[in-house]
N, CA, C and O atoms as CSV, one atom per row, in Angstrom:
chain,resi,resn,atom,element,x,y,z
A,1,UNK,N,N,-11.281,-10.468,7.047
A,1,UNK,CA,C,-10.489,-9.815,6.018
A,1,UNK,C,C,-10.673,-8.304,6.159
A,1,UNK,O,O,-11.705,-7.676,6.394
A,2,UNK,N,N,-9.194,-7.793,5.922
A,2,UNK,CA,C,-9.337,-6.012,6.252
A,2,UNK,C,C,-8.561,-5.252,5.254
A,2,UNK,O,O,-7.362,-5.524,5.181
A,3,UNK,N,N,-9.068,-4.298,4.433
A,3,UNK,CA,C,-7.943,-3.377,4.034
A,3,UNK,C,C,-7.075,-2.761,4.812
A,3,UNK,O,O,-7.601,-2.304,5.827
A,4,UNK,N,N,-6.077,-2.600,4.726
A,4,UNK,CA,C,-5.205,-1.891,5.317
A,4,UNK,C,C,-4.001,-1.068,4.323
A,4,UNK,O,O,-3.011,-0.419,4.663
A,5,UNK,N,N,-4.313,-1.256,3.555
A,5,UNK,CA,C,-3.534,0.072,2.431
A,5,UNK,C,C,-3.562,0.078,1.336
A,5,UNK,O,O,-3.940,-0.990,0.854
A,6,UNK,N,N,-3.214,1.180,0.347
A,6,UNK,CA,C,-3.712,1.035,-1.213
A,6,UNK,C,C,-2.312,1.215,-1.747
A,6,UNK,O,O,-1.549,2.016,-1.206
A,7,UNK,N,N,-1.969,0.532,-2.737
A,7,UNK,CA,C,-0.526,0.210,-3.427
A,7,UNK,C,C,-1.214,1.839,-4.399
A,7,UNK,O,O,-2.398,2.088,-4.627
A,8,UNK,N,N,0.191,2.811,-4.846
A,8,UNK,CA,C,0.033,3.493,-5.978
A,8,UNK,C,C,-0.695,4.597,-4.650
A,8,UNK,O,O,-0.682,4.347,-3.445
A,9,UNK,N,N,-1.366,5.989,-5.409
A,9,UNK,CA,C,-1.919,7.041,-5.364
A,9,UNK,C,C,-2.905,6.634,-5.326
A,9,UNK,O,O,-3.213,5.559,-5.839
A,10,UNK,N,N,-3.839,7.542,-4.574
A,10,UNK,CA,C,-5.001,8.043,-4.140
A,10,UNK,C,C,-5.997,8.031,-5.553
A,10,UNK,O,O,-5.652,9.006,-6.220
A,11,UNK,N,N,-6.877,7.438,-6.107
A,11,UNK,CA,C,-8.131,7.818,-7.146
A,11,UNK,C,C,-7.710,9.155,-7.491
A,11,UNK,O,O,-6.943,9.316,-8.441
A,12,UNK,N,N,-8.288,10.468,-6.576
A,12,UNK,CA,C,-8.083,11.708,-6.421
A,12,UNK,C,C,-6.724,12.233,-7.102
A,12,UNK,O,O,-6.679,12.876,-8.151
A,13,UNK,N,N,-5.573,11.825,-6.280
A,13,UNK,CA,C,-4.352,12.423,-6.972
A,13,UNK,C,C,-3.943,11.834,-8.623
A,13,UNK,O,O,-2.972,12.151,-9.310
A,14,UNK,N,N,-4.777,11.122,-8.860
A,14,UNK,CA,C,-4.392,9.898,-10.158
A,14,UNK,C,C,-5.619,10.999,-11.271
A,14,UNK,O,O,-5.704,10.980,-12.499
A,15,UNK,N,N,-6.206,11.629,-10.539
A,15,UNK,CA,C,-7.305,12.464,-11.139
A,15,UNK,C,C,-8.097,11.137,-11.854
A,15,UNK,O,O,-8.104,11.250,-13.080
A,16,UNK,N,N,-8.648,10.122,-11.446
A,16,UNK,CA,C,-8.625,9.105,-11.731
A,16,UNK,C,C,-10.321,9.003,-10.989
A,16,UNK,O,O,-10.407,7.857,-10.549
A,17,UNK,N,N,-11.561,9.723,-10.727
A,17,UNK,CA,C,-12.413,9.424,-9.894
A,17,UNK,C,C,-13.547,11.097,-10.265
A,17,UNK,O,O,-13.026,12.125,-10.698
A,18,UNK,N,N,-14.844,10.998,-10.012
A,18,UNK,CA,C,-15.439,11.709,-10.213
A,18,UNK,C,C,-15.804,12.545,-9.264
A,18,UNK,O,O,-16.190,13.713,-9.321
A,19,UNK,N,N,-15.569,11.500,-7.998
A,19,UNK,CA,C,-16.249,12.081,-6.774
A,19,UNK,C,C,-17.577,11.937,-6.591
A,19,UNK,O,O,-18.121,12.455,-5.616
A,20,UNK,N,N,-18.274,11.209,-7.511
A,20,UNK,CA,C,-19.532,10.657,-7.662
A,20,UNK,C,C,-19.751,9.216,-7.552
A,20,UNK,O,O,-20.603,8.809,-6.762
A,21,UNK,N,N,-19.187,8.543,-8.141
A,21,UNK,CA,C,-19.163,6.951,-8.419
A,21,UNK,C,C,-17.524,6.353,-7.512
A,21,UNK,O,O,-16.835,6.825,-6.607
A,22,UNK,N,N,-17.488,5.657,-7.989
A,22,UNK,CA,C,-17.071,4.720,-7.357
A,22,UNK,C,C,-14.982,5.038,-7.858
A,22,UNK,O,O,-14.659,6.216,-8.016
A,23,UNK,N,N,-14.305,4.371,-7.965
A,23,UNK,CA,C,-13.211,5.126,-8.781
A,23,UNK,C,C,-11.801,3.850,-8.566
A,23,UNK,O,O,-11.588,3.562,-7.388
A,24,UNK,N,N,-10.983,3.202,-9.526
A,24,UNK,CA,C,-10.463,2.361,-9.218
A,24,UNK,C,C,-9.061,2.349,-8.750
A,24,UNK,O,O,-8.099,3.015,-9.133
A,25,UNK,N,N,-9.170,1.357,-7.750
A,25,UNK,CA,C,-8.245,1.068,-6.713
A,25,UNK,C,C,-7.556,-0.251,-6.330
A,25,UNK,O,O,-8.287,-1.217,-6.549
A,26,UNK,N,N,-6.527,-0.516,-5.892
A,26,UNK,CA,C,-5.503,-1.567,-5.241
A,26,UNK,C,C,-5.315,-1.523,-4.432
A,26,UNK,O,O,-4.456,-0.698,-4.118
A,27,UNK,N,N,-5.907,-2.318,-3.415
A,27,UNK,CA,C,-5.855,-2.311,-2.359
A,27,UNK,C,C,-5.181,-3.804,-1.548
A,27,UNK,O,O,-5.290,-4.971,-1.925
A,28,UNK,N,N,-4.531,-3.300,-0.424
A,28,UNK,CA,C,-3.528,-4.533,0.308
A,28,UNK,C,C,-4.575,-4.671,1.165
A,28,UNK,O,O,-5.236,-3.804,1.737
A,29,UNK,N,N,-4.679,-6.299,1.200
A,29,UNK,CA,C,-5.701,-6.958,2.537
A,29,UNK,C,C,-4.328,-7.195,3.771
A,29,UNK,O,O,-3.105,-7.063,3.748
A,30,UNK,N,N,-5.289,-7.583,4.715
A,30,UNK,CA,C,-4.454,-8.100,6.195
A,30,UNK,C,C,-3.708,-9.247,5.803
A,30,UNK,O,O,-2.580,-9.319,6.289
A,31,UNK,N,N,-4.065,-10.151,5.048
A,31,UNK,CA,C,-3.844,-11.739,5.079
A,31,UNK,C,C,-2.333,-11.922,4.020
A,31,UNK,O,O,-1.540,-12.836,3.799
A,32,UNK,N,N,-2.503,-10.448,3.546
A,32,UNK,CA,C,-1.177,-10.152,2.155
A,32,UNK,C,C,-1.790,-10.365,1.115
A,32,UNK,O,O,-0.951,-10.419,0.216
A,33,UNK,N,N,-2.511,-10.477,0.831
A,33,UNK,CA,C,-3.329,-10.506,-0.690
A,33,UNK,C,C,-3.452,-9.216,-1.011
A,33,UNK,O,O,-2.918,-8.338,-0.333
A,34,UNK,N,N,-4.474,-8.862,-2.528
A,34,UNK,CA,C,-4.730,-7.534,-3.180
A,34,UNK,C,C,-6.090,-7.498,-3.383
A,34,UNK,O,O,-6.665,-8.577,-3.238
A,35,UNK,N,N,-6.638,-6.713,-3.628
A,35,UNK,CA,C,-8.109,-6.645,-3.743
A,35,UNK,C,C,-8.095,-5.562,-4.993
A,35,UNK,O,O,-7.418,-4.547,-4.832
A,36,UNK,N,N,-8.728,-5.717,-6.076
A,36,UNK,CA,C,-8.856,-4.624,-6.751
A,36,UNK,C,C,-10.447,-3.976,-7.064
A,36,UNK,O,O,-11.451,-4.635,-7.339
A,37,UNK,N,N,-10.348,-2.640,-6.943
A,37,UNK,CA,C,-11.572,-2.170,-7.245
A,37,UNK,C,C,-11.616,-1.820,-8.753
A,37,UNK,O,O,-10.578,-1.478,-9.320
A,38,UNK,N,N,-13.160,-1.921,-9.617
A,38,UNK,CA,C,-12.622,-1.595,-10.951
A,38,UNK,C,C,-14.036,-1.618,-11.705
A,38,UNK,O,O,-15.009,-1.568,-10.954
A,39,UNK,N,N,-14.234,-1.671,-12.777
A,39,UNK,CA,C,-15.490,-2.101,-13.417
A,39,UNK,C,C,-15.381,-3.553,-13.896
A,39,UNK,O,O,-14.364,-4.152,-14.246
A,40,UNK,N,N,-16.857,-4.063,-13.826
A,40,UNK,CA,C,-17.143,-5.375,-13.924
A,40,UNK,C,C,-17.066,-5.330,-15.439
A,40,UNK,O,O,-17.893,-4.653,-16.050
A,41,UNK,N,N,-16.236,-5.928,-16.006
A,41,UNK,CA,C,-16.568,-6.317,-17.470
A,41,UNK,C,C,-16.530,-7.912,-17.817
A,41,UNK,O,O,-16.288,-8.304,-18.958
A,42,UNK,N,N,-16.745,-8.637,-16.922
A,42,UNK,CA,C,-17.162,-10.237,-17.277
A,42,UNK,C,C,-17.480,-10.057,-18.177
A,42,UNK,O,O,-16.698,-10.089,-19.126
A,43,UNK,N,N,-18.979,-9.738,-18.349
A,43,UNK,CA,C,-19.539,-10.315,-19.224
A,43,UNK,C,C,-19.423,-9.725,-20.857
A,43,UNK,O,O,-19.683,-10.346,-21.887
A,44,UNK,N,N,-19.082,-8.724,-20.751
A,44,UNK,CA,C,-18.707,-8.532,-21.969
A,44,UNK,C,C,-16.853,-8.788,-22.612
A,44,UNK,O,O,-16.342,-8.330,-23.635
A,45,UNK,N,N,-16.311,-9.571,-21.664
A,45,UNK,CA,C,-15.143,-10.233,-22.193
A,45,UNK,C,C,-15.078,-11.804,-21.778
A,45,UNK,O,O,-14.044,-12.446,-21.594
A,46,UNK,N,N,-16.346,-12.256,-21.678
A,46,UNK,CA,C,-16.592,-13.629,-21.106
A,46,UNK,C,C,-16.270,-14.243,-20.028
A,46,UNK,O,O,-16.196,-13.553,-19.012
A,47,UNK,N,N,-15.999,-15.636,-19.934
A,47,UNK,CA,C,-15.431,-16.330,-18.735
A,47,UNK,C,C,-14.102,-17.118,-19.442
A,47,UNK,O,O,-13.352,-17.789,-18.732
A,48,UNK,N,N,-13.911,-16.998,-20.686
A,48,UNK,CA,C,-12.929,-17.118,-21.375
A,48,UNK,C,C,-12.284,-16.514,-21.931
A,48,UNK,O,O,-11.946,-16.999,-23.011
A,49,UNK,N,N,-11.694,-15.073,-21.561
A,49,UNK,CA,C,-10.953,-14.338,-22.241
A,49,UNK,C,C,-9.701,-14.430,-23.363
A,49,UNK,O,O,-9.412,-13.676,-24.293
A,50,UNK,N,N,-9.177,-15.483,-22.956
A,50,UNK,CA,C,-8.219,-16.303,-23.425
A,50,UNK,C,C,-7.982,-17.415,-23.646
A,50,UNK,O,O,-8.848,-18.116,-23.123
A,51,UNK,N,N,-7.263,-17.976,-24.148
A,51,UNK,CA,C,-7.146,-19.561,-24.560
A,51,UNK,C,C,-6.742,-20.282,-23.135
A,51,UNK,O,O,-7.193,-21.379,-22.805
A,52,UNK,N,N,-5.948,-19.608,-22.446
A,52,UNK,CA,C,-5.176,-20.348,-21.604
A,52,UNK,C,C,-5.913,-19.768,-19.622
A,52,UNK,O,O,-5.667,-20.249,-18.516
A,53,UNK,N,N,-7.004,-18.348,-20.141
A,53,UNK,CA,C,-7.260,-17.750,-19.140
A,53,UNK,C,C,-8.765,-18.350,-18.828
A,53,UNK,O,O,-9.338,-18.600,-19.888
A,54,UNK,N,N,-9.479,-18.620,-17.784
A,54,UNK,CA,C,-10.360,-19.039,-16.878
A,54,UNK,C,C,-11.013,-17.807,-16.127
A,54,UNK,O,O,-10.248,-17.090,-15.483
A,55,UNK,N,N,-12.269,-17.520,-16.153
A,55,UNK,CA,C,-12.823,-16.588,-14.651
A,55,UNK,C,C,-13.856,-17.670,-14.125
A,55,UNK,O,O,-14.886,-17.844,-14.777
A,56,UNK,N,N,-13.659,-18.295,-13.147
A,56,UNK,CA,C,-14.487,-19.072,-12.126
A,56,UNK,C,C,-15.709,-18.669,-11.904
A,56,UNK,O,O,-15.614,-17.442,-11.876
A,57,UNK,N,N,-17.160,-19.052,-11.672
A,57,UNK,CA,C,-18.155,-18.629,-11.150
A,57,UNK,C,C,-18.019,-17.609,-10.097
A,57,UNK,O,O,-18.886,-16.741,-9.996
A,58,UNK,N,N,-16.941,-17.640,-9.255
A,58,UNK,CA,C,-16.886,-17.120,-7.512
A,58,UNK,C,C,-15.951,-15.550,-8.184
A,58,UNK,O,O,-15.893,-14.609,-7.392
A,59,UNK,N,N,-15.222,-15.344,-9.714
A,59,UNK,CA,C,-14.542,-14.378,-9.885
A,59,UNK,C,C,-14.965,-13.257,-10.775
A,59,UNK,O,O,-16.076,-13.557,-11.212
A,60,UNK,N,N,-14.633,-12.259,-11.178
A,60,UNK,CA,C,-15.324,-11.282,-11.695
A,60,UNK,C,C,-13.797,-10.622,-12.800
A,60,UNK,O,O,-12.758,-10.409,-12.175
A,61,UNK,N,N,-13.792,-10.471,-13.674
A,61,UNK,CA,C,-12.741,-9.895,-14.551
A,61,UNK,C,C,-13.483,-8.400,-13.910
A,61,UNK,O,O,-14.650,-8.149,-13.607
A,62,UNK,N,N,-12.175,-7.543,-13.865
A,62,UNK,CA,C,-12.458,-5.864,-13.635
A,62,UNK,C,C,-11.278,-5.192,-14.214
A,62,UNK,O,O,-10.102,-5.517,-14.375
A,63,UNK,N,N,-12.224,-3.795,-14.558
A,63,UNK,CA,C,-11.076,-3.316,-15.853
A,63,UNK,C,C,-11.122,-1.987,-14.707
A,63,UNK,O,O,-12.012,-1.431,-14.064
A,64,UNK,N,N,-9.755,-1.846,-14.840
A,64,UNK,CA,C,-9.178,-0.886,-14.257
A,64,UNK,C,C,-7.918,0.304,-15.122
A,64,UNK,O,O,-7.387,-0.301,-16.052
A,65,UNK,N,N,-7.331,1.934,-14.975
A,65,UNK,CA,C,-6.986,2.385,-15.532
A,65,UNK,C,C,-5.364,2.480,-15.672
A,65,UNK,O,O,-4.628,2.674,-14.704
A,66,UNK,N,N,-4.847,2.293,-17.202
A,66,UNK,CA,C,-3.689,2.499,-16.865
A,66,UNK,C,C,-3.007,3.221,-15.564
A,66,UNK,O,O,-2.213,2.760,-14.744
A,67,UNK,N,N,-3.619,4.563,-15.669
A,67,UNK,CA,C,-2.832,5.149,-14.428
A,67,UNK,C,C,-2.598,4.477,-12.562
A,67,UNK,O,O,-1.740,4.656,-11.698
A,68,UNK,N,N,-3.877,3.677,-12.647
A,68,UNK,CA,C,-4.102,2.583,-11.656
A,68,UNK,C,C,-3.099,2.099,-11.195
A,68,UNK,O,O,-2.512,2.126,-10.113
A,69,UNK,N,N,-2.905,1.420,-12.639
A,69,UNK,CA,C,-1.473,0.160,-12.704
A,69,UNK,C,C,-0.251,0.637,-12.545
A,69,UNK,O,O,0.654,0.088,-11.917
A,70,UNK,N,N,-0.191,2.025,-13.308
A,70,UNK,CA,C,1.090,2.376,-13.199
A,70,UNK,C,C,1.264,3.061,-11.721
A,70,UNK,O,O,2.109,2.584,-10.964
A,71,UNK,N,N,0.855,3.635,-11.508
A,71,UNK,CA,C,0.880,4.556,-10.159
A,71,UNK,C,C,1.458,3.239,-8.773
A,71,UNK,O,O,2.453,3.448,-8.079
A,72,UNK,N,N,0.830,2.328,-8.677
A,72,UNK,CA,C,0.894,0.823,-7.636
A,72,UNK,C,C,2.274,0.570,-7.973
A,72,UNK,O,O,2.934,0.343,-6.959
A,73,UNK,N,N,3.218,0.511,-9.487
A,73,UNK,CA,C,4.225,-0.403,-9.496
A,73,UNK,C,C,4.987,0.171,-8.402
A,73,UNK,O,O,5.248,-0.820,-7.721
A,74,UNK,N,N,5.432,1.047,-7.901
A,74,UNK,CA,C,6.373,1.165,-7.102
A,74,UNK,C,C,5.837,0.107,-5.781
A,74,UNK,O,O,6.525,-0.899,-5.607
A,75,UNK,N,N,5.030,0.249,-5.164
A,75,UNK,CA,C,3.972,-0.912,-4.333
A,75,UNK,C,C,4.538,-1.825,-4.559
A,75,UNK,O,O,5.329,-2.162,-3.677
A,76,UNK,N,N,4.471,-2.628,-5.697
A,76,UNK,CA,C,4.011,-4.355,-5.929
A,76,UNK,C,C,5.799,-5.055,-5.533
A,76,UNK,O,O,6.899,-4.792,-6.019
A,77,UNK,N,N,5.386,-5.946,-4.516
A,77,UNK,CA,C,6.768,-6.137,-4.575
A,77,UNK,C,C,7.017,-7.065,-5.458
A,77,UNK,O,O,6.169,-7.668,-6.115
A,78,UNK,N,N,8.622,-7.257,-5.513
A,78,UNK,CA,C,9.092,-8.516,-6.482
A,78,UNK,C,C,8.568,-9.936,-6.226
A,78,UNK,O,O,8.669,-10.673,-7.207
A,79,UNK,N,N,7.974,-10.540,-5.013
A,79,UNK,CA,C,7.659,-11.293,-5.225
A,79,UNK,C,C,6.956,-11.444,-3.667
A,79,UNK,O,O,6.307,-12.449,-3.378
């Protein structure tokens, strides 16, 4: 498995990153999948966030910034 590009702007241009830590990102794998970088908040929104939502042992809920999300939509394709 490889990154090979980030949907949306740069951390940096999103002014979105400290330059110290770590800073969140969307990233396109080789295989066509997404990878997101973000903060771990499992555990303080459980493994049940929702009635209808699930996080698996093997998954991690990560909170990432509006500007994140918005910046990628042009990226994400329709389907």
């Amino acid at each position: 498995m490889k990154a090979i590009g980030r949907l949306g702007t740069t951390p940096s241009e999103r002014g979105d990153t400290t330059s110290v830590s770590g800073s969140p990102d969307i990233l396109a794998l080789d295989d066509g999948s997404f990878a997101v970088i973000g903060v771990d908040i499992t555990d303080r929104l459980g493994r049940h966030p929702l009635p209808d939502a699930r996080c698996a042992p093997n998954e991690r809920i990560v909170q990432i910034t509006r500007a994140t999300l918005v910046h990628a939509k042009k990226d994400i394709p329709d389907e």
